[in-house]
C-alpha positions in Angstrom: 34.5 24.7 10.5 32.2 22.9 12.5 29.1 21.7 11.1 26.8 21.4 13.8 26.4 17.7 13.8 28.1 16.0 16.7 29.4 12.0 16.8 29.7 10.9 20.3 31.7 7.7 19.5 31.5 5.3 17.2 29.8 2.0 19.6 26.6 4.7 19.5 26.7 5.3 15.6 26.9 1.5 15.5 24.0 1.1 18.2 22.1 3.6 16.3 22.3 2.1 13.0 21.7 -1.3 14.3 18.3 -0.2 15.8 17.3 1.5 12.3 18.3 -1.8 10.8 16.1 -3.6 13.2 13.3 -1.2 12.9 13.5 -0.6 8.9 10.8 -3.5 7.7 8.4 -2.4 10.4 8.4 1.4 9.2 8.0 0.4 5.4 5.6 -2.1 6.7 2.9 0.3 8.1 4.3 2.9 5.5 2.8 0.3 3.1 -0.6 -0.4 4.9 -1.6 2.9 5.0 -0.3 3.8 1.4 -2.7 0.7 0.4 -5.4 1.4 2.5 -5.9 5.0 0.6 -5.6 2.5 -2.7 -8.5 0.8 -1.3 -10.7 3.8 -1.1 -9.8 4.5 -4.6 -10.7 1.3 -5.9 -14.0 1.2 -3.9 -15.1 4.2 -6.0 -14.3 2.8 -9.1 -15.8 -0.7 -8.3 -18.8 -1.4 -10.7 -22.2 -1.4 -8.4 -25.0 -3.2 -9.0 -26.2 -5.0 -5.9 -22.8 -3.6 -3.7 -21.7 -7.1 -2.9 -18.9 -6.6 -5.1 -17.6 -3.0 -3.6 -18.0 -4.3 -0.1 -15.6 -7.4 -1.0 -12.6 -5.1 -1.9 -10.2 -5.2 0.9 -6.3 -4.9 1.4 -4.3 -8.2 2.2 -1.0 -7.6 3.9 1.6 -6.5 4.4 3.7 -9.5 5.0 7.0 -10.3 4.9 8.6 -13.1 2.7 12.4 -13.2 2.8 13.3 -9.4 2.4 10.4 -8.6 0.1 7.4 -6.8 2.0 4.2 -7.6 0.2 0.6 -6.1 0.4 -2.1 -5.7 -2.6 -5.7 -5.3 -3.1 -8.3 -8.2 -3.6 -11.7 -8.0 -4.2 -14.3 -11.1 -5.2 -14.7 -14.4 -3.0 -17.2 -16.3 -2.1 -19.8 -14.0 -1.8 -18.7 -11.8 -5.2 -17.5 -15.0 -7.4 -17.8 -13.3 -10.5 -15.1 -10.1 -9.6 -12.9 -11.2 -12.3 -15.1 -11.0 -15.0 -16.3 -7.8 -13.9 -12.6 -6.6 -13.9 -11.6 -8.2 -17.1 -14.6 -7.1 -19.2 -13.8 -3.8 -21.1 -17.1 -4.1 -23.4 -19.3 -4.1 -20.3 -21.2 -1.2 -19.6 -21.0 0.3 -15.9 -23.6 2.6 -14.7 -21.4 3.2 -11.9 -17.5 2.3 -11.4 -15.7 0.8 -14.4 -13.9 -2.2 -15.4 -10.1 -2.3 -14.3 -11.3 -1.5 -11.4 -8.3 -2.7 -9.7 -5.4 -2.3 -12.3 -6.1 1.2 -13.1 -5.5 2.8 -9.6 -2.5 0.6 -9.1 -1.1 1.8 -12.8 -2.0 5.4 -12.0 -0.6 5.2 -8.5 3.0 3.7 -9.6 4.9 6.5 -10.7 4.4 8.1 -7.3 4.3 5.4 -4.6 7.9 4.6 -4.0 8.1 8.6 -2.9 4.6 8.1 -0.7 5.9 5.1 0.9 9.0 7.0 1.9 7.4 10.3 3.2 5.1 8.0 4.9 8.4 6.1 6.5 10.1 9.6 7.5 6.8 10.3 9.1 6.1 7.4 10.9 9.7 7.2 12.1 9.4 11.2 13.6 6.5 9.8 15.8 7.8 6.9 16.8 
């Protein structure tokens, strides 16, 4: 019973593959960058604001690769917002606006369900490429 699928030889199954293999970190790279970049907004809303010199410092880094690891995460702080850390860390602080674990708590609440974002996000970037 035929099932539709056709294999015209197996040099093109090879050929495919091999340009899948090729292709593969640069789909889970931008799969990544725009999985991180809707982090970002999240953590921008739940930055503490006081002056907005902290919310304006929060920015993506990456991705990059090192070795077969792909690698992007979320920074805030610097020169300009020294203090960022302290403004994460505190948990007694009161916040007006945003909260502490500013950071941390998107990325915790975000973890059960990225691995399957990333990889709708790969399946679509692959259809339009």
């Amino acid at each position: 019973m035929p099932s539709g699928a056709g294999l015209t030889g197996i040099a093109a199954m090879r050929a495919k593959l091999k340009r899948l293999e090729q292709r593969f970190p640069d789909y889970v790279m931008a799969a990544l960058y725009q999985e991180t970049e809707v982090e970002v907004k999240e953590v921008k809303r739940r930055t503490p604001v006081d002056t907005g010199t902290l919310r304006g410092t929060v920015h993506q880094v990456g991705p990059r690769r090192e070795g077969r690891k792909i690698i992007t995460f979320i920074a805030a702080g610097g020169p300009s917002a020294p203090y960022a850390i302290y403004v994460h860390e505190d948990l007694d602080a009161i916040h007006p606006v945003g909260q502490a674990k500013y950071i941390e708590s998107v990325i915790f609440e975000s973890r059960p369900y990225l691995a399957a974002r990333v990889a709708r996000r790969i399946e679509l970037n692959r259809a339009i490429s």
